[in-house]
C-alpha positions as CSV (number, residue, x, y, z in Angstrom):
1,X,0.0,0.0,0.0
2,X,1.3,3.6,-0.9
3,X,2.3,5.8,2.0
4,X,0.7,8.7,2.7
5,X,2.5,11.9,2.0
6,X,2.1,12.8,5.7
7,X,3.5,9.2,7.0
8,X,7.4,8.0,7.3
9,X,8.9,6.4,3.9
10,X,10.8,3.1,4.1
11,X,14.4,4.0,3.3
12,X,16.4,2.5,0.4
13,X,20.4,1.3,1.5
14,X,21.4,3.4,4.0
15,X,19.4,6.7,2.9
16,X,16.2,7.8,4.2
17,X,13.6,8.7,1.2
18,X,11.0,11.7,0.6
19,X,7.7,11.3,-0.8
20,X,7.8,13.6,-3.7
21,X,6.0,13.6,-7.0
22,X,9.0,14.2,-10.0
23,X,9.1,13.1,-13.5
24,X,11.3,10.2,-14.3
25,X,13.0,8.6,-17.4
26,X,13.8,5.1,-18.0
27,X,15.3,3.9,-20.4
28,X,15.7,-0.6,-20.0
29,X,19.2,-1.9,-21.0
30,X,18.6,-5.3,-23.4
31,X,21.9,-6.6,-21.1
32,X,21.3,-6.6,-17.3
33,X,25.2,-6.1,-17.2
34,X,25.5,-3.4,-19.6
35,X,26.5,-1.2,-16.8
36,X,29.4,1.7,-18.1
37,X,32.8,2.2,-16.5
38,X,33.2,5.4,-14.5
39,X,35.1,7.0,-16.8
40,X,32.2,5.7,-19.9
41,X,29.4,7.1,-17.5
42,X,31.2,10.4,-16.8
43,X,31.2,11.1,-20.7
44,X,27.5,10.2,-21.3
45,X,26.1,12.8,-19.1
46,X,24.1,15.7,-21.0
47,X,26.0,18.9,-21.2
48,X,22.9,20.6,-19.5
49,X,22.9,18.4,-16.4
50,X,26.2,18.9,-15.5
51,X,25.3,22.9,-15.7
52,X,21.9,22.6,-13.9
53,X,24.6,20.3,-11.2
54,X,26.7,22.8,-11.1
55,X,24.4,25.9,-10.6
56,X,22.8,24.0,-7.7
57,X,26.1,23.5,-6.1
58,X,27.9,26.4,-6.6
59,X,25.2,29.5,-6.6
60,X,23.5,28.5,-3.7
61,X,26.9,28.0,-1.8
62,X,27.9,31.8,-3.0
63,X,25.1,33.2,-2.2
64,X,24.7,31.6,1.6
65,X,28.3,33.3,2.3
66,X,27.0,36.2,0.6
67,X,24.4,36.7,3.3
68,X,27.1,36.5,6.4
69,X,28.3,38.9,5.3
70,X,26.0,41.3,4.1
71,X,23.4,42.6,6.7
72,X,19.5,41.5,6.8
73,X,17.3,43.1,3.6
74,X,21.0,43.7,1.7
75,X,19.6,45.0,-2.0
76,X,23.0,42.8,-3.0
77,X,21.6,39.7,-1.9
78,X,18.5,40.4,-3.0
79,X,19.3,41.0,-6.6
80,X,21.4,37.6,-6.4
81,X,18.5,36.0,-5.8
82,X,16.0,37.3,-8.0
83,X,18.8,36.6,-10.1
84,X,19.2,32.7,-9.5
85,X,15.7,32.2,-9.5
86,X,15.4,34.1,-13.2
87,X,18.3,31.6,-14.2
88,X,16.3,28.2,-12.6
89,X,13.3,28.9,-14.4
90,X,15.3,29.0,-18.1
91,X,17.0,26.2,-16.9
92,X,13.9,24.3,-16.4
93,X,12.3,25.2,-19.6
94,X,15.9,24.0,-21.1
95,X,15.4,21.2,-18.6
96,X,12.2,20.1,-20.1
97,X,13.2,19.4,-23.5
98,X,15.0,16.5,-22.0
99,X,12.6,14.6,-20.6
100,X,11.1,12.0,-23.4
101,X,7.5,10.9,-22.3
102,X,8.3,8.0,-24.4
103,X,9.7,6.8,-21.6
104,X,8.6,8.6,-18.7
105,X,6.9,7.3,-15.2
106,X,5.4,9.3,-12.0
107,X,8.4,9.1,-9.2
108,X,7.1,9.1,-6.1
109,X,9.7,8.6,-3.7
110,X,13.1,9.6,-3.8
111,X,16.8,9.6,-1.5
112,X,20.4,9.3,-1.7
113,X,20.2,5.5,-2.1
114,X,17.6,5.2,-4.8
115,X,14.2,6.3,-6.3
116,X,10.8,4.6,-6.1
117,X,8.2,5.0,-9.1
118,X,4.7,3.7,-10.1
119,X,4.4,1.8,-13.1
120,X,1.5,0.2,-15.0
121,X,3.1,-3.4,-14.9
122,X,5.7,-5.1,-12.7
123,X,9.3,-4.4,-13.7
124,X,12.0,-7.3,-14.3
125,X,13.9,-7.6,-10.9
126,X,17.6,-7.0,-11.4
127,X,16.8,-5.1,-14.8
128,X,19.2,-2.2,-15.4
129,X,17.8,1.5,-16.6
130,X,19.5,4.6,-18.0
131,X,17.9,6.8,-15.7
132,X,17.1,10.7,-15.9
133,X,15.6,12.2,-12.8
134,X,13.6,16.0,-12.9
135,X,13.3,18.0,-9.8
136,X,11.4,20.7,-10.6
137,X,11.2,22.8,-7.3
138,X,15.3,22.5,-7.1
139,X,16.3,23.1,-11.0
140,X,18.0,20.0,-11.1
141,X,18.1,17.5,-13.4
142,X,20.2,13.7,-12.2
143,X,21.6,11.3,-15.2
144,X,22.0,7.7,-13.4
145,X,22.0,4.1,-13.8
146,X,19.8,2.2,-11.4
147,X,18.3,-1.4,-11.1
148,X,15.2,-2.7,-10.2
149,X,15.3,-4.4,-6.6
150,X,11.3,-4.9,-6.2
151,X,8.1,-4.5,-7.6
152,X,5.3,-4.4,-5.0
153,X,1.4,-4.9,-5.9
154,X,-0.6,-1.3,-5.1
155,X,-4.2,-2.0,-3.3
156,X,-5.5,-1.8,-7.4
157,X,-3.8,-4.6,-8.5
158,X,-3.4,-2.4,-11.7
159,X,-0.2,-0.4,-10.5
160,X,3.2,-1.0,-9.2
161,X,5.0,0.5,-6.9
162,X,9.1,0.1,-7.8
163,X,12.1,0.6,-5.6
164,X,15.1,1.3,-7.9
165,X,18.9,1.6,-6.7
166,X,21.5,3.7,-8.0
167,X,24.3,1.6,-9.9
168,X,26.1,4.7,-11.9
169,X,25.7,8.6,-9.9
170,X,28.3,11.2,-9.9
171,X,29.3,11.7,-6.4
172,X,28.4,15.1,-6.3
173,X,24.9,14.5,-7.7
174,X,23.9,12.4,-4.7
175,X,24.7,15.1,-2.2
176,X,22.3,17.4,-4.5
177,X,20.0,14.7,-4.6
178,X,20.5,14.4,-0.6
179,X,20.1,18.4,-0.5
180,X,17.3,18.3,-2.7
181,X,15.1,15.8,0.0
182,X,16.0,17.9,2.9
183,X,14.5,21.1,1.1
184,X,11.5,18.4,0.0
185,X,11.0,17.4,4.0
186,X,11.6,21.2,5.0
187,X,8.6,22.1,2.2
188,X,6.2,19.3,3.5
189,X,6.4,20.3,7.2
190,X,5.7,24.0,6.7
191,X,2.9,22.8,4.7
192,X,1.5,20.6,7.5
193,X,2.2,23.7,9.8
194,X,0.0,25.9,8.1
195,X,-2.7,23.6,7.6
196,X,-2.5,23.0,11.2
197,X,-2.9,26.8,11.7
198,X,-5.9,27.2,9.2
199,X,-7.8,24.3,11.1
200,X,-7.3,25.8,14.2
201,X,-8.2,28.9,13.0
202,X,-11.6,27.6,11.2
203,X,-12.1,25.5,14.6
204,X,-11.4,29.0,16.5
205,X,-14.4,31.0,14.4
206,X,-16.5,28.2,14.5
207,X,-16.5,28.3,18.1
208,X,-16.8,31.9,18.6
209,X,-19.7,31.9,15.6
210,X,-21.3,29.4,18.2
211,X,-21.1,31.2,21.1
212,X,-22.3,34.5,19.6
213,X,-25.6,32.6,18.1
């Protein structure tokens, strides 16, 4: 049964996972051991997602020390990040362009150890993908190679929910990816705050509504 988003995710290796909607791409090798050499899989990323890596890494670093030192409302900082955020929304549109619905699927779960995705019929355990990964929210797009460890049976019977694990990720793209659930979890519990606020709130007016009848 799929966890709710509100509920704890079951982690994949030794990474805890977000539950997050993001496209996906995969891609099925015809040889389960068709995995690249480091060096192969380093020269088969897209130009564009070492940039959108890159942006995530370094801009956001610059930025953050940018802010120590200038003081609280700084026009500076502001402009930088009006600035970043014009540059993540062209990189996203570039971004786009890159993900083939062809073969796309709904990810649902993602963390530093792997990615979990629904698909309309049970996958081939062991089978090997060329994977691309979307994060809208973060600018970021992830080239990887992960295999299928399990397919597991949604209350439907009609969908599947997969676990995948990562075979081929740059180094520095799992520490995004890592980054990229943190900012997820952060996002999820303001959410959850505020929706706590607005039912007490509702509850509050209710009651004084009451009261005053």
């Amino acid at each position: 049964m799929m966890q709710s988003q509100t509920s704890m995710t079951a982690p994949i290796g030794d990474f805890f996972t977000v539950q997050e909607d993001f496209p996906v791409n995969l891609v099925p090798l015809e040889n389960t051991d068709q995995l690249p050499t480091d060096e192969e899989f380093e020269t088969q990323i897209p130009e564009l997602f070492l940039i959108a890596s890159s942006m995530a890494e370094n801009d956001t670093q610059k930025i953050q020390a940018i802010k120590v030192e200038q003081p609280a409302g700084s026009a500076l900082v502001d402009f930088l990040e009006q600035q970043h955020k014009r540059m993540n929304i062209l990189l996203g549109y570039m971004l786009r362009n890159e993900d083939d619905a062809t073969h796309r699927f709904s990810g649902k779960e993602y963390g530093g150890g792997g990615i979990r995705v629904i698909s309309g019929s049970p996958l081939e355990s062991g089978q090997l993908f060329q994977a691309k990964l979307f994060f809208k929210e973060e600018a970021l797009a992830i080239f990887c190679y992960v295999r299928l460890e399990s397919s597991e049976a949604l209350d439907d019977n009609d969908t599947y929910l997969c676990t995948l694990t990562f075979e081929r990720i740059r180094e520095e793209d799992q520490e995004l990816l890592i980054r990229a659930s943190l900012h997820a979890q952060s996002r999820q519990l303001k959410q959850r705050s505020k929706q706590r606020r607005e039912q007490k709130d509702n509850a509050e007016e209710k009651a004084d509504d009451s009261s005053n009848s």
